[in-house]
C-alpha positions in Angstrom: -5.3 26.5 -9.5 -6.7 22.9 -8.7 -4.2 19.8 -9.5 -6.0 18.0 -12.5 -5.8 14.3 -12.3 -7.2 13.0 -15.5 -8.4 9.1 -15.7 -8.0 8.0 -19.9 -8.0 4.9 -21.6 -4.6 3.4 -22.2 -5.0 0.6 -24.7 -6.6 -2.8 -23.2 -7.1 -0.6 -20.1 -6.7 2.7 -18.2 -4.3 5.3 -17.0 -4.2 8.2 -14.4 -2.2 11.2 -14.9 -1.4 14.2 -13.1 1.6 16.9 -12.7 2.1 15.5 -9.3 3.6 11.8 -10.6 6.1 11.2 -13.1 4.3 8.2 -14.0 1.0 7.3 -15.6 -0.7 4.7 -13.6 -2.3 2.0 -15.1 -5.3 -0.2 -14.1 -7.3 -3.3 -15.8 -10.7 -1.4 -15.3 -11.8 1.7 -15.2 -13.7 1.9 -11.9 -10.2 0.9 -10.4 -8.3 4.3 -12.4 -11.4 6.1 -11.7 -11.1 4.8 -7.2 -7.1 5.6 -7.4 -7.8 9.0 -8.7 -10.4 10.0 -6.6 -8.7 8.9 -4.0 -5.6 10.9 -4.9 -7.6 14.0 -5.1 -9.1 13.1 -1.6 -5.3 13.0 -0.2 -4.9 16.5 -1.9 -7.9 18.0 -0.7 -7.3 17.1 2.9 -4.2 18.5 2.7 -5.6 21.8 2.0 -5.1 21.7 -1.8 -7.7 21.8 -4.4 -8.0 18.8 -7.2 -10.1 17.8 -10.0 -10.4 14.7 -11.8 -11.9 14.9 -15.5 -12.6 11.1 -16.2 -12.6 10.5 -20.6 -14.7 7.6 -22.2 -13.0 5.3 -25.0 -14.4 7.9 -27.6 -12.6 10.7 -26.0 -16.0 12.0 -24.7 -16.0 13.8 -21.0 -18.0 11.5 -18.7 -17.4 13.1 -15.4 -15.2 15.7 -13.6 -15.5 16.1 -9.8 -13.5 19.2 -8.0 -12.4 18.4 -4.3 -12.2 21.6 -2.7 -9.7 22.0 0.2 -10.5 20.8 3.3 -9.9 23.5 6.6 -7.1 21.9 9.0 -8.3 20.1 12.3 -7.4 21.3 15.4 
């Protein structure tokens, strides 16, 4: 099963969450949450684990989700 990373707002701002931090992250702007998560799900995919990140508007309405499959090892 892929590792969801979901990006959300968080009052003023927004917040990544996943199973794989204890801690929500928080950013200003959502293009920022959106970068950090991707880029979280980039680190898992290259380590050979899948990842998905479901990004949620301010009306609770789905505006993305992008699945990073794993990637094979380099020799």
């Amino acid at each position: 099963m892929a590792l969801q990373i979901l990006v959300s707002p968080a009052g003023d701002g927004w917040a990544v969450r996943s199973e794989a931090f204890d801690n929500e992250l928080l950013f200003e702007a959502g293009g920022r949450a959106e970068a950090a998560a991707r880029a979280l799900a980039d680190r898992y995919a290259r380590a050979g684990n899948p990842a998905e990140v479901s990004i949620y508007l301010r009306n609770g309405d789905l505006a993305g989700r992008f699945v990073h499959r794993p990637q094979a090892a380099a020799f």
